[in-house]
N, C-alpha and C positions, 0 to 999 in steps of 0.2 A: 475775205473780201479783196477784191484786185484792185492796185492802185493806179490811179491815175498818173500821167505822164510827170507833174506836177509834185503827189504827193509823194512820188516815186522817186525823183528828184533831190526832193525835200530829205527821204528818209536815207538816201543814200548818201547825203552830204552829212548827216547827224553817223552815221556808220565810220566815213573817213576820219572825222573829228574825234570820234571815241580813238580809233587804231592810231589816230597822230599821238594821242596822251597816251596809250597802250607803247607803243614805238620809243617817246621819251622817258617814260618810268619803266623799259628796259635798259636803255641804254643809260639813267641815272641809276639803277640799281649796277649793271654793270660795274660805271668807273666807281661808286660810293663803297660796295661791296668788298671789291679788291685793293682798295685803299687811295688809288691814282688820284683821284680826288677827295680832300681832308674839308668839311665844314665846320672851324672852329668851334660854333654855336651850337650843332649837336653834340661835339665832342662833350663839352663845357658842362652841358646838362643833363649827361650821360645818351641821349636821344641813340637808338637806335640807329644803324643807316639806309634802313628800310622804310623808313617813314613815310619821305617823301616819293619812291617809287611807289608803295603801297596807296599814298592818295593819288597821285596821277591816274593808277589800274584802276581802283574803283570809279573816279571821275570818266576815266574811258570806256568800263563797263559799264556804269548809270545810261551813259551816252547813246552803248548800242542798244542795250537793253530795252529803252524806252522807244524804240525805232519801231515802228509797226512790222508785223512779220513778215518778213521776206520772201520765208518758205514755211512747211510746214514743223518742220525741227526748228524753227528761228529762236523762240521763244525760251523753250526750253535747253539751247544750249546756252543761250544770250544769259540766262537766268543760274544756271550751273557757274556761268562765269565772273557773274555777280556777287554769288554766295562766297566761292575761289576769292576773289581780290578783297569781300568784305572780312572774311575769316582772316585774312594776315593782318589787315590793320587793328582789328579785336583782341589779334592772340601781339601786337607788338608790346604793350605794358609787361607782358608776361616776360617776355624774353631780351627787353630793355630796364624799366627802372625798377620791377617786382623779383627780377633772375634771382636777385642772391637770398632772397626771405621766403622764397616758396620753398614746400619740400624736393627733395631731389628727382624722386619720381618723377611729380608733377612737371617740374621742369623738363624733363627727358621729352616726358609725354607732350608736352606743348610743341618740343621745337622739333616734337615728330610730326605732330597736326599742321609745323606751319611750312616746313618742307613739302607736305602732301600737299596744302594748298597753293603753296610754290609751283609745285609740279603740273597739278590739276588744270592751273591757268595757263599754263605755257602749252596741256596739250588742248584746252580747248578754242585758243587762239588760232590754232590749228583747223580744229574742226570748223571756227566762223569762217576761214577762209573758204573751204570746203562749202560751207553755206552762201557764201556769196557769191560764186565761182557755178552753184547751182541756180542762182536766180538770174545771175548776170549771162548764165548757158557760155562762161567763159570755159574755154578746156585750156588756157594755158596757167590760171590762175587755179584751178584745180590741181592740175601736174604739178605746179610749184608748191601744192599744199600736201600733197602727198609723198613728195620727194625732201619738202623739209621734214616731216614726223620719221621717215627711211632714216636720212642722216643726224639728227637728234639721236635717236634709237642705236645706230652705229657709232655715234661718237662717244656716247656715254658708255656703251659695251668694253670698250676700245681703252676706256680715261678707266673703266673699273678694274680691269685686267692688269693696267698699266701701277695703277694702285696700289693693287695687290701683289703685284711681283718687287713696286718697288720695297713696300714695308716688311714682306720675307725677306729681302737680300740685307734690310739694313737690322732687323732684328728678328731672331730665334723665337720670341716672345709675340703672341699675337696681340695684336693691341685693336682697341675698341675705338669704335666709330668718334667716340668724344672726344678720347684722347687725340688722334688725329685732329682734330677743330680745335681742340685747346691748344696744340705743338704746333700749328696753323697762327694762330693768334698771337703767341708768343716768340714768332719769328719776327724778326726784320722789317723793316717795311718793303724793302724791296724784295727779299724771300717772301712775302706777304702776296705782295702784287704778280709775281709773277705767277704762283703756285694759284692765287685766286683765278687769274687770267683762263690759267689752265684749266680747273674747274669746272668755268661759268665757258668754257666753249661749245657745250650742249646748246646755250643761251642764244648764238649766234644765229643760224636756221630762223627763229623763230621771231629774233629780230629783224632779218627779211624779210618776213611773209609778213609782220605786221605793217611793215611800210608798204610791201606791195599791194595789201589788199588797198591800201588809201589811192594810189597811181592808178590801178587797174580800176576802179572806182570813179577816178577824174579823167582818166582816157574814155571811157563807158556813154559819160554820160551828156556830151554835145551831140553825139551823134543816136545818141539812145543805141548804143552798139558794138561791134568791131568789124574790124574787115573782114572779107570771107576767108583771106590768107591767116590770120587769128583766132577765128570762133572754130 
């Protein structure tokens, strides 16, 4: 069903509001993640530092999700993105205040399920932009959606390589993906932060595009448009 000027309006302001809470539970998971920022009060109660990025995503998925469809894929990426941001807050008890009483497997297994949902959300942030970019008939907000998954994609190739040369040069001994997170964690704060920093630089692309889809969204919509020098 095609929307009116009105609900059209409507549904694209519920869309920017989801990406403003998607935009800040990046940019909280960022500095939380890396250490840059300490919140006593989850420290204190063991709390994850994923918590509160994980309820922003969901609150910003609820948000678009519940957006009548834009396009014909609306639904079903909005919904994949849904599941993505419910699945970490589900799997945080596991890998916050349950970590040291589950079996080890299980443990493995979980905070390999919540990486994928990590990841899953970051690329389908991508693809809403991609969705809004087709409804909006924007092509620069398109290009910008396609050229942040480019360089995600190159930066992380780029940080694995870099990984892997650095931990042959410093040991003969291959060492497993955990170890590396546990010898992460028991660094420094400042070896902490930096090395996180380094990491979560995949993460930046995609904190772009989630702001832009909000801008290119509030540019859109006084004039139901863009200029002919932008569409």
């Amino acid at each position: 069903m095609e929307l009116d000027r009105v609900e059209l309006t409507a549904a694209l302001l519920r869309v920017a509001q989801g990406m403003t809470l998607v935009f800040i539970g990046l940019l909280a998971w960022l500095f939380l993640w890396s250490g840059m920022i300490q919140i006593p009060s989850l420290v204190r109660f063991g709390t994850p530092a994923s918590t509160i990025p994980a309820l922003l995503w969901v609150g910003g998925a609820w948000n678009v999700y519940r957006t009548p469809a834009l396009t014909l894929a609306w639904k079903r990426v909005c919904g994949l993105f849904l599941i993505a941001t419910a699945l970490q807050l589900y799997l945080l008890p596991y890998i916050g205040w349950w970590h040291g009483v589950t079996p080890t497997a299980y443990r493995y297994f979980n905070i390999a399920l919540f990486i994928s949902s990590v990841l899953g959300g970051l690329l389908l942030i991508n693809f809403i932009a991609i969705q809004v970019a087709r409804r909006l008939q924007d092509q620069v907000l398109r290009a910008e959606a396609h050229l942040s998954l480019i360089s995600t994609a190159l930066v992380v190739t780029f940080l694995i390589g870099l990984l892997w040369w650095s931990v042959r040069r410093v040991s003969d001994e291959t060492l497993r993906w955990w170890d590396i997170v546990r010898l992460l964690y028991r660094s420094s704060d400042m070896a902490r932060t930096s090395i996180g920093l380094a990491i979560l630089l995949p993460l930046l692309p995609t904190i772009a595009i989630s702001w832009e889809i909000r801008q290119r969204i509030l540019a859109w919509i006084p004039a139901q448009g863009f200029p002919k020098e932008e569409a």
